[in-house]
C-alpha positions as CSV (number, residue, x, y, z in Angstrom):
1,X,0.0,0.0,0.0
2,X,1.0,3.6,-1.1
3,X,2.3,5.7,2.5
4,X,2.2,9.0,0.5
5,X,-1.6,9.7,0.4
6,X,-2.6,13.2,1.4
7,X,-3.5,14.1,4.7
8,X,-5.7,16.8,6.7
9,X,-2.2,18.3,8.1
10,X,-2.6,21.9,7.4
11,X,0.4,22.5,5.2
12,X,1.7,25.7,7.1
13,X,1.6,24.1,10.4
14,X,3.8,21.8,8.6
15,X,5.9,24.2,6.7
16,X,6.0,26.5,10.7
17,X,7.7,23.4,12.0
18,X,10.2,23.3,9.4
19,X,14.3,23.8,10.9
20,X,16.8,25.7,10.3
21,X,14.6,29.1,9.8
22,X,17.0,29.6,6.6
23,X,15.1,26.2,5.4
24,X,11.8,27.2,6.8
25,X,11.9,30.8,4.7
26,X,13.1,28.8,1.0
27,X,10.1,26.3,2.0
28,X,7.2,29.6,2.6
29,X,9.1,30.8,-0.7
30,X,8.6,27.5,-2.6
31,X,5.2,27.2,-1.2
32,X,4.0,30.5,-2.5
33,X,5.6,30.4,-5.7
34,X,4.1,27.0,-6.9
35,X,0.5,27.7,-5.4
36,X,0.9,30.7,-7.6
37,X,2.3,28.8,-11.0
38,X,-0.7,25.8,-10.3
39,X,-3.4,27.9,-8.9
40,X,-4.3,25.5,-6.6
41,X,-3.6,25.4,-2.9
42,X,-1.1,22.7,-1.5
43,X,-1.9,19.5,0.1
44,X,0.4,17.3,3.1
45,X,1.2,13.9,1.4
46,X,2.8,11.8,4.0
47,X,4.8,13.4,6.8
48,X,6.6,15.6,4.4
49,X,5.7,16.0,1.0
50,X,3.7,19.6,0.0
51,X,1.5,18.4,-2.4
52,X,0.1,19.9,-6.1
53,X,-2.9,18.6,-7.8
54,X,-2.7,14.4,-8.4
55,X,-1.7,12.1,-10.9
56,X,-2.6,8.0,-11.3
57,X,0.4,6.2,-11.7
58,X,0.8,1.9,-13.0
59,X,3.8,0.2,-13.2
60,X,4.1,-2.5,-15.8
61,X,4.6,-4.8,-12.3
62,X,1.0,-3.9,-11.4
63,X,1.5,-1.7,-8.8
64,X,-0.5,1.9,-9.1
65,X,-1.4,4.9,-7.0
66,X,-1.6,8.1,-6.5
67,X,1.2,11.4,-6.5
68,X,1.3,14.7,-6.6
69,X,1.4,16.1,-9.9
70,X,4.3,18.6,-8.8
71,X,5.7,18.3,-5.4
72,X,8.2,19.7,-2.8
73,X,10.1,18.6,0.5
74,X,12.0,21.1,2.8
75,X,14.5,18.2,3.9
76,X,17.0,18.9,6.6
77,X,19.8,18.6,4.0
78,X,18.5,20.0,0.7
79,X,15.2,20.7,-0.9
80,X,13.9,17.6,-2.6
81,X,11.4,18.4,-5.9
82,X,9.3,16.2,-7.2
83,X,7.8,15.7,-10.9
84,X,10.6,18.1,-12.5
85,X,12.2,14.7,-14.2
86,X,8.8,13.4,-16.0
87,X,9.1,15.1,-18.9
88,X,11.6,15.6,-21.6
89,X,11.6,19.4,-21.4
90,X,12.2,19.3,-17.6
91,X,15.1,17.2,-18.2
92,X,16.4,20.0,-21.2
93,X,15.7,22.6,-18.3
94,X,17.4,21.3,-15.5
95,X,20.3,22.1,-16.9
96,X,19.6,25.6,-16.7
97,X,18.6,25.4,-13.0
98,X,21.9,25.8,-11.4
99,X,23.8,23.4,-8.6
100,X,21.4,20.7,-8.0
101,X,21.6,16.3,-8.0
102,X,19.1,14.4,-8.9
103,X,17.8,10.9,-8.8
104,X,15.2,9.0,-11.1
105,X,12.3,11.0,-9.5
106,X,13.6,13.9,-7.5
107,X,15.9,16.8,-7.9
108,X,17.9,17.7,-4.6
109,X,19.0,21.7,-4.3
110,X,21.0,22.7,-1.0
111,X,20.2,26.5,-1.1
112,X,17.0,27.7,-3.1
113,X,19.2,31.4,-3.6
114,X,21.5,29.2,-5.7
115,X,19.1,28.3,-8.3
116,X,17.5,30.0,-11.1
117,X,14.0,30.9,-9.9
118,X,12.9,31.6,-13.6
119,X,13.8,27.9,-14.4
120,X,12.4,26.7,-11.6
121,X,9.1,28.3,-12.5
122,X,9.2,26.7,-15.4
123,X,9.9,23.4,-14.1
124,X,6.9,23.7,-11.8
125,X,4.6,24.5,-14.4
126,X,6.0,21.5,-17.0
127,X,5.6,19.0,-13.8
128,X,2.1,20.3,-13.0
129,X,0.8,20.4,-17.0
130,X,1.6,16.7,-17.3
């Protein structure tokens, strides 16, 4: 069974709780820039995922469920996006969108002033559109 479902956590009681305040400002940032791009208003998946919209996944093993169509973590570490590497533009833009790592379903940013905001606009809207 799926753990990332959405919740009834309000997502700035989440996003209050959030440390270091340096992480806890790029997160209110993040949050207010892709309510803005989606137009909708964020969700809690799981403990820790802020949550746009929904999309159905299948695997070919079977398996399906239920993500956010573009979504965001304000990790201890780094800043973990989700649904910028769905797409084959996203992939063209990332490498526009300054220091960042990535893995088959995330991209990982250590300081959101490090990035291009414009890109990551961008990104947002591609990962919410799909």
């Amino acid at each position: 069974m799926n753990k990332t479902v959405p919740t009834d956590v309000p997502v700035e009681a989440f996003v209050a709780g959030v440390e270091p305040a340096r992480r806890r400002a790029e997160a209110e940032s993040v949050v207010a820039l892709f309510t803005e791009v989606t137009g909708v208003e964020p969700v809690m998946w799981g403990p820790s995922i802020i949550g746009w919209g929904s999309v159905h996944y299948r695997y070919a093993s079977g398996r399906e469920g239920d993500m956010p169509a573009l979504g965001f973590s304000p990790r201890k570490a780094q800043l973990t996006f989700y649904g910028f590497t769905e797409t084959p533009e996203g992939a063209g833009l990332l490498a526009q969108l300054g220091p960042h790592t990535r893995s088959v379903a995330c991209v990982y940013v250590k300081r959101l002033d490090a990035i291009d905001l414009t890109v990551l606009t961008d990104l947002a809207e591609l990962a919410f559109a799909r």
